[in-house]
Structure formats: structure tokens, C-alpha cells
Steps between C-alpha positions, in 0.01 A plus 500: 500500500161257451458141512151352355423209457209570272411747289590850587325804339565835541511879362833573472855334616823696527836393592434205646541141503230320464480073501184382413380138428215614295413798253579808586213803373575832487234721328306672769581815584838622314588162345866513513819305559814666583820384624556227697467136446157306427517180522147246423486193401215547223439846377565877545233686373520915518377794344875653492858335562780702571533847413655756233814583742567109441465402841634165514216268581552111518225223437573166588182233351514184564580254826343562859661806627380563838515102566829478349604803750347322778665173391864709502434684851398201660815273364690781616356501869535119511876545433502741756413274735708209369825728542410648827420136672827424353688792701249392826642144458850614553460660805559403796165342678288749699091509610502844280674247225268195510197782550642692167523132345209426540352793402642453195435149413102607544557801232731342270233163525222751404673704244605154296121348559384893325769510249374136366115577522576792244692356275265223485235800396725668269565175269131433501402853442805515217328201314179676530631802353680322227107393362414838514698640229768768481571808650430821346540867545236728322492891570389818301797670485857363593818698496860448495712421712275191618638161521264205456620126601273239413628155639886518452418707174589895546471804278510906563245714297694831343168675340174567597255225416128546494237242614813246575424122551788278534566184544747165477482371161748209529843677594367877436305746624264651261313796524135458268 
């Protein structure tokens, strides 16, 4: 699993799950993309996506994955907290309770004060994104079996395509 928050570049990516919140480069080296699930929030460029077995390889384009994974975890934690200061509050008092408490109170004040510093940064970064154009995917080779989503738009390749660029064109995906 990797989370950047930039640009992430390397020479090849296998079974994996990758969130990045910038373009993701794979030509060095072997080039290739297989399995797994890609997720950037510009482009995927590669020399090779998937494979001839059909490996089932998922790209996601669009969005701010790693901030919108962040965003999740961190909403989780804070409920965490709410509904374990909730079972503190019905016990009976104790210095191991009001110590616990406050514990608590310090990590759920910190996770809240986090939580709304990034989403502040995502919806700036989102609008700054939305200037930049769309998302695209553009490889040399791309198999079947692989399943590109761009926005809430989704489609699964079933042949081989050569020098493949896709992108949204209103409410489809077209490969030029």
C-alpha cells in the first residue's frame, strides 16, 4: 500500500494499491501495471497495463486519493474516540477514569483540529485541480481485464489496445 501526496514515479507496480494525489509514471525500468488498484487524481501514464493472463487491474482517476483516505481514517479515529468517551462516561468515577478521560479529550481535541485542517486542503486543492483539466490514462500497451474509472464514469477493456489514451469526454470514457 502507498500514499503520495505528489507525484509518484516508478518502474514497475504490482498488486498493489496505490493512492496518489498527483500523476503516477511508470516507464523506467519494466513499465508495467498489474493487478491491484491505482488510484491518482490526474494521470496514469505506463509503458504496459495489465497483462495477457487478464490480471485484473483497477485505475481509479480523478479526486484526491491519499487525502480522501486520510480524510476517512481520521473521521474514523475521531469516532473512535467519541464512542469510547461515551463508554468512559458511564462508568463509575475513578483517578484511572478521569486520567483515561482526559486522555481522551486531548486526542479526540487533536484528531477533530487535524481532520478540519485537511479537509480545508482537500477543497482548496480540489478547486485547483478542477482548473487543471481532466484526468487521463495513456500507456503503450493495455490489456484486458483492466478496469478504468474516471470520476463516477467506469469501463473494463476486453482487447488489447495499443498506444491507449483515454479520457472523460462528457459521460464516457474514450480511448484516442
Amino acid at each position: 500500500i502507498v500514499h503520495a501526496g505528489g507525484n509518484l514515479h516508478a518502474d514497475c507496480i504490482v498488486n498493489s494499491s496505490v493512492y496518489c494525489d498527483g500523476e503516477i509514471q511508470v516507464h523506467s525500468g519494466r513499465g508495467i501495471i498489474i493487478g491491484g488498484k491505482i488510484r491518482a487524481s490526474r494521470k496514469v501514464s505506463a509503458k504496459v497495463i495489465g497483462s495477457k493472463m487478464e490480471s485484473q487491474t483497477a485505475i481509479y482517476l480523478g479526486g484526491l486519493p491519499s487525502a480522501e483516505y486520510e480524510i476517512n481514517h481520521l473521521r474514523m479515529e475521531v469516532e473512535e474516540y467519541d464512542n469510547e468517551m461515551e463508554k468512559l462516561e458511564r462508568q463509575p468515577d475513578s483517578p484511572n477514569k478521569i486520567q483515561r478521560m482526559s486522555k481522551l479529550r486531548f486526542d479526540q481535541s487533536v484528531g477533530r483540529m487535524k481532520l478540519a485542517q485537511i479537509e480545508k486542503d482537500w477543497e482548496a486543492a480540489k478547486k485547483k485541480l478542477e482548473n487543471q483539466g481532466g484526468p487521463r490514462l495513456e500507456c503503450e500497451i493495455a490489456y484486458p481485464g483492466m478496469l478504468l474509472t474516471i470520476g463516477e464514469v467506469s469501463c473494463r477493456l476486453d482487447h488489447e489496445t495499443s498506444m491507449c489514451h483515454a479520457r472523460l469526454v462528457g459521460d464516457e470514457i474514450l480511448f484516442l
